[in-house]
N, C-alpha and C positions, 0 to 999 in steps of 0.2 A: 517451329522453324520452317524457313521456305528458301528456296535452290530454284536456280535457270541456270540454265546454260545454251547460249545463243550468237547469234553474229549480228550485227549492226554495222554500219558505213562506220565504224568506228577499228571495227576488225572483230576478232570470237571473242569469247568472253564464259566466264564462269562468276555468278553470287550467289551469299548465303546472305539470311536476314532472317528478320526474327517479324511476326504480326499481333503485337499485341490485341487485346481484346478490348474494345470502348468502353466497357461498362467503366471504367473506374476511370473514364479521361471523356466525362460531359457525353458519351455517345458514339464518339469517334475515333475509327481504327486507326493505327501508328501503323504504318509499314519501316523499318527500317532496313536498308542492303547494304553492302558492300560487295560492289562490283569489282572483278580484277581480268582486263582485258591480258588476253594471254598471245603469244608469240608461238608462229606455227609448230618450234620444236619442243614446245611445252608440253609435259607429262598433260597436263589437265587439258589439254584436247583431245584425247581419247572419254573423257566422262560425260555420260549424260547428267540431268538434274537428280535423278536417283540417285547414284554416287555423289554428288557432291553434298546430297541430303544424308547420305551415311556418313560422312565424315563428322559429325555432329550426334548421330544417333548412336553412335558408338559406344558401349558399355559404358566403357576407358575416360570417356569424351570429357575435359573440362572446359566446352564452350559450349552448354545446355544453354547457360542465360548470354552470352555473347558469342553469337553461331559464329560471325566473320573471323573470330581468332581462328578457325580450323581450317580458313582457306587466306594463307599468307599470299603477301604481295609477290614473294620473291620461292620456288620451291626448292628447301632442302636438299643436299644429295641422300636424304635418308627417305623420300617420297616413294612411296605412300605409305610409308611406316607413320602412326600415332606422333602428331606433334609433341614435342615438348611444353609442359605448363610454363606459359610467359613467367617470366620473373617477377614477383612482387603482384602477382594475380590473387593468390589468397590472404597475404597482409594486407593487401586494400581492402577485398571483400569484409574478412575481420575485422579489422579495424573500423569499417561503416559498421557492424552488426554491431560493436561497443560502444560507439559513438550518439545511439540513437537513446 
């Protein structure tokens, strides 16, 4: 997984993503992010990219394989307590592992 946390003419900003490896895609590396530009009163302006790279690394963490689920659009009043497992995140995983 890989975290920034930064400011752009766009305003601050915190993302997580995930860098897949080439070998199994012809050579070339995937980056995927989800960036979530954040509002001055926003808890997640106090975080660097270390933090926001914990929120994934987390024991607990069920966004190993989609890091972006662990940093929402919108934050919780339960922040920075462990998000909730999206609904319907391990019947779809399951359901691909049976399906194959």
């Amino acid at each position: 997984s890989v975290a920034a946390r930064g400011t752009t003419e766009f305003g601050d900003f915190v993302s997580l993503g995930k860098l897949h490896d080439g070998a199994s895609q012809g050579g070339y590396q995937t980056l995927t992010l989800a960036r979530r530009y954040i509002a001055d009163g926003d808890p997640r302006t106090a975080m660097n990219a270390t933090s926001v790279l914990a929120r994934v690394e987390a024991e607990d963490s069920f966004a190993g394989e989609h890091p972006w689920l662990a940093l929402p659009w919108k934050v919780p009043s339960s922040w920075p307590a462990p998000l909730p497992v999206p609904e319907g995140l391990y019947e779809t995983t399951a359901h691909a592992d049976t399906a194959q």
